[in-house]
N, C-alpha and C positions, 0 to 999 in steps of 0.2 A: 261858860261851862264847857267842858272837854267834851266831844263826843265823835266816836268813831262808829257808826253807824252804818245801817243796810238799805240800799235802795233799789226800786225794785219798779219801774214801770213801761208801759205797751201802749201802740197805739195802733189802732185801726184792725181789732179783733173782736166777734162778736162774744165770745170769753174772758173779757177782757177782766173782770171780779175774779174768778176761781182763776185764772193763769197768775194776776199778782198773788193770789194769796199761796200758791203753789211755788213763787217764787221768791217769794217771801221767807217762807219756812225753809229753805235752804241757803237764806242769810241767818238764820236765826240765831248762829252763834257769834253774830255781829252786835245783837244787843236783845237784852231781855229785859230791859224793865218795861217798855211799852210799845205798842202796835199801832199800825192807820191803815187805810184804804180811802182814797177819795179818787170818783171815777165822774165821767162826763157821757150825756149821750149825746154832747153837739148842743145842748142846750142850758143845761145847768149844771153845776157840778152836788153831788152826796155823799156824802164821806161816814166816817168810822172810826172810831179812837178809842183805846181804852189802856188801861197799866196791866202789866202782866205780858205773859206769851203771847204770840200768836195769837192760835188755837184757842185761848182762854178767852182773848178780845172779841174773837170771830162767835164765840160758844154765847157771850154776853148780848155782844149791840147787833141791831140787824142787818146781818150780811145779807141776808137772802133777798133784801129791798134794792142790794145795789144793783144799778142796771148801766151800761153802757159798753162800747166799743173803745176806749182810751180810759186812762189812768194811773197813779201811781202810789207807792205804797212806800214803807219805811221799817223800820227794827231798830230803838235805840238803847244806846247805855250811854248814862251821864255818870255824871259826878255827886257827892253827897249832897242834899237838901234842895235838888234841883224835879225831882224823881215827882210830878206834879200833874197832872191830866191837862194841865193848857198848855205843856211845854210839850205833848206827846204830838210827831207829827203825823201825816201834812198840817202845816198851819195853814189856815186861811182866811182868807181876807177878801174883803168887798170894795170894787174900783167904781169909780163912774162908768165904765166900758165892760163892766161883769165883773164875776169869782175870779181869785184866784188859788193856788196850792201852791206849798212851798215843802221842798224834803231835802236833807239836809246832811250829809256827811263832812264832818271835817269842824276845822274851828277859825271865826275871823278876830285876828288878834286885835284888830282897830274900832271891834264893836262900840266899846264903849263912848268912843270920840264922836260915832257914826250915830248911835243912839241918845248923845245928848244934844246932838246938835238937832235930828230930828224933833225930838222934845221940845227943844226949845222954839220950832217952826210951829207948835203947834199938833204932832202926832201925837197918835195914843196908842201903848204898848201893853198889850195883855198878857204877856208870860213873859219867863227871862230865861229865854234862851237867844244867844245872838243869831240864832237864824232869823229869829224875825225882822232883821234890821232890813236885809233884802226883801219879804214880803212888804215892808211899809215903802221903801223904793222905789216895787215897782207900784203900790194901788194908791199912791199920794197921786192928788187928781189934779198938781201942776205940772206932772210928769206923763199925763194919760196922752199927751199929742209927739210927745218928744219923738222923732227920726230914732234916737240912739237908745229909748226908753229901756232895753232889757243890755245892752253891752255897756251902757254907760253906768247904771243898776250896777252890775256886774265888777268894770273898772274900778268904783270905789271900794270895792273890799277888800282888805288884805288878808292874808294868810292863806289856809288849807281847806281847799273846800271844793264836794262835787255836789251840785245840785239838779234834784226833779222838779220842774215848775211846769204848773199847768192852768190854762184856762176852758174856757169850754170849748173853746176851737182847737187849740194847740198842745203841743206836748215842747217842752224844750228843755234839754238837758245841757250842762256847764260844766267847766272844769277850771279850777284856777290855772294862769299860768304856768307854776313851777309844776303842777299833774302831783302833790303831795298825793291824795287819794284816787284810788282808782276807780274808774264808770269804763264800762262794755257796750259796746251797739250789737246789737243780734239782731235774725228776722223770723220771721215763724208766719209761713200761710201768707206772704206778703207783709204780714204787718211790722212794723219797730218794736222792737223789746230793750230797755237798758236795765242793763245790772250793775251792781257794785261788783259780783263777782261771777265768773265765768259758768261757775255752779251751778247759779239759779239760772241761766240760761239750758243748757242740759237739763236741769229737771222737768222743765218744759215744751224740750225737744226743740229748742230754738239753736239755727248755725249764727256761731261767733262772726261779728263781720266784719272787727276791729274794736280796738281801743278808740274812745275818745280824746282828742288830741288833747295836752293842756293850752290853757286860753282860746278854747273852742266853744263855743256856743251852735248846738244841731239844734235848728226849730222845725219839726214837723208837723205837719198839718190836710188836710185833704187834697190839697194840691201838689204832698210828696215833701222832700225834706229839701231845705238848703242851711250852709255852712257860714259862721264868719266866727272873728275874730275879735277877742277885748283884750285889751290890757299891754303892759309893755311885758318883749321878751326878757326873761331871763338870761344871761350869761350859758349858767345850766340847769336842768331840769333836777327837782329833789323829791322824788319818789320815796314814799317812808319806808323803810326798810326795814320796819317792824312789822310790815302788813307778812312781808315773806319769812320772819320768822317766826310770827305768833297769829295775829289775827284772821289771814285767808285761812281759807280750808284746804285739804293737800291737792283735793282733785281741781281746782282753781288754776289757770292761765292771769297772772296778773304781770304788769307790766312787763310782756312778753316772755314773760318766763313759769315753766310748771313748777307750783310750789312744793310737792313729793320730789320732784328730782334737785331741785336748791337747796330743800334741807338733808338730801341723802348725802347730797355734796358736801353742806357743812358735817355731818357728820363723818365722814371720812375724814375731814381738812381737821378736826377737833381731835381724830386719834393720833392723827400722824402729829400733833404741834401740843399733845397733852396726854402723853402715855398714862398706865396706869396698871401695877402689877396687880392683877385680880384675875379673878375667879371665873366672870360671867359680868356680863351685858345686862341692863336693864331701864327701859324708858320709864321716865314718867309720864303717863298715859293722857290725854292724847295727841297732845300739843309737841311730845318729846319723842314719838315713837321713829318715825322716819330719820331722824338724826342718829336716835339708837343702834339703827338697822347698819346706817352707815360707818360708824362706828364700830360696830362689832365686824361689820366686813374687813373694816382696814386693819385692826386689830389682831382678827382671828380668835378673838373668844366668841365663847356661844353667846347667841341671844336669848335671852328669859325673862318670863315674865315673874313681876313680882308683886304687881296690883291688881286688883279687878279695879274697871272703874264703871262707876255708877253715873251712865247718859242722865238720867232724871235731875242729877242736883247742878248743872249749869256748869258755868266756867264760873273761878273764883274769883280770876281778875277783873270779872267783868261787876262784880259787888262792889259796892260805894261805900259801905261800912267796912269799915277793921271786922269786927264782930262777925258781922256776914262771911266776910272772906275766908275768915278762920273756921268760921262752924261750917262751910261748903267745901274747903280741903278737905274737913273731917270726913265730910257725907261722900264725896268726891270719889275717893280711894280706899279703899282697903287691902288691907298687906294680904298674901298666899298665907295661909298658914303653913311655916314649915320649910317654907320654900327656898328661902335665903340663908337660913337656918345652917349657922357657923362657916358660912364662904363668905368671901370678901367681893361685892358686888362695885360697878361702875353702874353709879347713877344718872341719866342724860335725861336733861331738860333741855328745852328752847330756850329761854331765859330764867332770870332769875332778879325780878323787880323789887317787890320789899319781902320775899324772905318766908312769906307766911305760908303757903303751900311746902315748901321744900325743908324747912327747919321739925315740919311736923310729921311729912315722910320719913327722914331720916332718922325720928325718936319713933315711929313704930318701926322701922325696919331693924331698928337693934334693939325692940321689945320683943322683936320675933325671932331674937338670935342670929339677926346678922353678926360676922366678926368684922368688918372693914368696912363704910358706905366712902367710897368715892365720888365725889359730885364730878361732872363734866357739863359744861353748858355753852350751847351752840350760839351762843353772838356773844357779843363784849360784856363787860361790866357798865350797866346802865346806870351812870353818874351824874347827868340831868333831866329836869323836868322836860316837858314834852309839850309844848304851844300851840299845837295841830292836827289835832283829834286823839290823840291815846291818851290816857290817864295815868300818866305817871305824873306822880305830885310832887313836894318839895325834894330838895335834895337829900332831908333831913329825915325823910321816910322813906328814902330809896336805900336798898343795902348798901348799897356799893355807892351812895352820896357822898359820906362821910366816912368810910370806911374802907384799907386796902384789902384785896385779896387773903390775906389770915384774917383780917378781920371780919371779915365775911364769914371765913372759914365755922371759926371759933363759934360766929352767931348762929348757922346753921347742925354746929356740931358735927361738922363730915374730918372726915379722916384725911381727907385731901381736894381743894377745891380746883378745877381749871377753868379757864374760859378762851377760847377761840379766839384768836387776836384779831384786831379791826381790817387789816390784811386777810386773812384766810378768810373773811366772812363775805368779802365781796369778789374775793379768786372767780368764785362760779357765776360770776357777772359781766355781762358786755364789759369793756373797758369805760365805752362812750355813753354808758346809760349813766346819769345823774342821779343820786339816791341823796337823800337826807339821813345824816348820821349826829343830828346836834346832840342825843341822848347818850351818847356814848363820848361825845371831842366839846360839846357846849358851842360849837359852832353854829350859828344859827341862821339860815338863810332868808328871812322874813327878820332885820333887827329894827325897822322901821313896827310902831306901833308896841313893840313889845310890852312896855311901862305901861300902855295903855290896857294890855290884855292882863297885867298882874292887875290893874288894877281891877279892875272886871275878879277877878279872883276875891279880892280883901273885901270888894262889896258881899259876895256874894249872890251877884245880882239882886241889887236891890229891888224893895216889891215892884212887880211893873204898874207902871199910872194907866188906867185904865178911862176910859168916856163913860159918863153917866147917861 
């Protein structure tokens, strides 16, 4: 299953409960169908899970029991029919040597090879999600004396993946290779803080102290932190480039770079490579706004608003049903009354995945008497799936899978469609920084395992075999 998820954990603060959960909730628009918390006080670990928000998990199971100085937390969104309370992290698991936690961004395309083979060693897998291929890895108890037990763990997985592992002594955070997903080291009072994004470190008043290398493994623990390394290098590093156009937050520093000033840039790069004779400016809200802004600067038309949007109904891409997604554009937006009302507007979005947000903007904005909607959208035409934690599905439900530029057009109804060329979109980028673009070119930098991860897909993860 797909998941691009939020992680979130500290070690060696007596707050260590309310700091994850306070950093937590400002990953929260990394994933909303479920919550964790599993904390240690140096002797055993107790955790917390539940489906829903945050807030809602925190409101349900008892947080007020958790007690310790280290831990780490999670925010996920999957894919359809995965959405299950065993799948919700940290997982954990029980070694001959104690507990473990396992939290998990990103996705490993060789799961399934990795999980029959364990099966057939004799493991027993409780949920299906392929993070846990790495929790049996490390608490199989022929592997409890191994030298290389957590990098060698590590080496066997392919694809995109940042993880939080913890046991009662230690905390240690990972990064695949190629760095697809991003993790932060911060410090706060002395102690370690990792984030997915730079956000939740600031919401906690913790200083950034670097990125985590890719193919880095930091294990800290009461004697202080040391560094190694797993894996072979890459050629170059492939940093998902959908994190900067959609999924971080604006005030986020991710793979060195400020996500409000990247997308101000594409939207500048979007007016200048995609005119459009109109009227006025206008984002679709929130994800679209900063492109907007940039946009209407290079341009020179005004900026305006033409939605309200409604914080309470989520992000819609982050919904696993059609159904869902559709009734949360609905709830999502609502048009000004009046406001657009016989001017011909430029629409600016981030992206533009399967259509269902922006097809149904564009029919209230010429129910409310727009005369012209303009679409503009700040990355490419997203024309393959996605192996490495986003959820973009087949080709065949992507807009722009099977369909060119009008025909895009025509499906959303706009009066004229552009999209930012693959060029302009990485202009505002190091030259020497490595980004992943296989959603847009199909090139795919992980092609080892691939077959292995569709098939993971057609099972659907099948039930997991559990011990009696």
């Amino acid at each position: 299953m797909r998941e691009a998820c939020g992680l979130f954990g500290i070690f060696g603060h007596p707050s260590a409960p309310s700091l994850i959960r306070e950093g937590l909730f400002s990953l929260q628009h990394r994933g909303q169908e479920g919550a964790g918390i599993a904390v240690s006080d140096g002797r055993r670990i107790a955790a917390i899970r539940g489906l829903g928000l945050l807030e809602e998990v925190v409101a349900r199971e008892p947080f007020g029991e958790l007690s310790g100085d280290r831990g780490i937390g999670h925010v996920r969104y999957s894919t359809t029919g995965s959405n299950r309370l065993e799948n919700v992290q940290p997982l954990l698991g029980e070694a001959p040597d104690g507990a473990w936690a396992v939290a998990h961004n990103g996705n490993l395309v060789n799961a399934t090879a990795l999980r029959q083979t364990l099966l057939g060693e004799g493991a027993c897998f409780h949920t299906g999600t392929d993070s846990e291929v790495l929790l049996r890895l490390l608490t199989d108890a022929r592997f409890v004396n191994r030298p290389d037990r957590l990098t060698g763990a590590l080496s066997a997985l392919e694809g995109a993946f940042s993880f939080l592992i913890m046991n009662e002594r230690q905390i240690m955070a990972a990064r695949d290779p190629f760095g697809f997903r991003p993790l932060s080291v911060g410090r706060l009072d002395g102690a370690w803080v990792f984030a997915s994004e730079t956000c939740a470190l600031t919401q906690i008043g913790a200083r950034l102290e670097r990125d985590l290398e890719p193919g880095e493994l930091l294990i800290v623990d009461e004697s202080g932190a040391r560094s190694l390394h797993f894996g072979s290098v890459p050629a170059q590093h492939a940093h998902c480039i959908f994190e900067l156009v959609y999924f971080a937050r604006p005030d986020s520093r991710l793979f060195g770079h400020w996500i409000y000033r990247t997308r101000l840039a594409h939207g500048r790069i979007l007016a200048h490579e995609c005119p459009a004779d109109a009227d006025c400016v206008a984002a679709v809200p929130d994800s679209g706004s900063f492109a907007a802004q940039g946009f209407a600067q290079e341009s020179g038309l005004p900026l305006e608003s033409a939605f309200i949007r409604n914080h309470y109904a989520g992000r819609s891409f982050l919904d696993p049903a059609v159904a869902g997604r559709e009734r949360r554009a609905d709830r999502k937006l609502a048009v000004l009354p009046n406001a657009m009302e016989g001017r011909r507007v430029v629409l600016v979005d981030d992206s533009l995945v399967r259509g269902t947000t922006l097809g149904r903007r564009v029919a209230a904005l010429k129910r409310e008497g727009a005369r012209e909607v303009h679409i503009r959208i700040a990355c490419p035409p997203i024309t393959h799936p996605c192996y490495y934690g986003v959820d973009f599905p087949t080709r065949e439900e992507l807009a722009a899978g099977t369909r060119d530029v009008e025909g895009v057009r025509k499906m959303v109804d706009a009066d004229s469609l552009g999209y930012i060329s693959l060029a302009g979109l990485v202009e505002p980028l190091p030259v020497h920084a490595g980004f992943c673009r296989a959603c847009f070119t199909g090139d795919y930098p992980v092609a080892r395992g691939m077959a292995d991860k569709m098939g993971l897909e057609a099972e659907g993860c099948a039930p997991p075999r559990s011990c009696s």
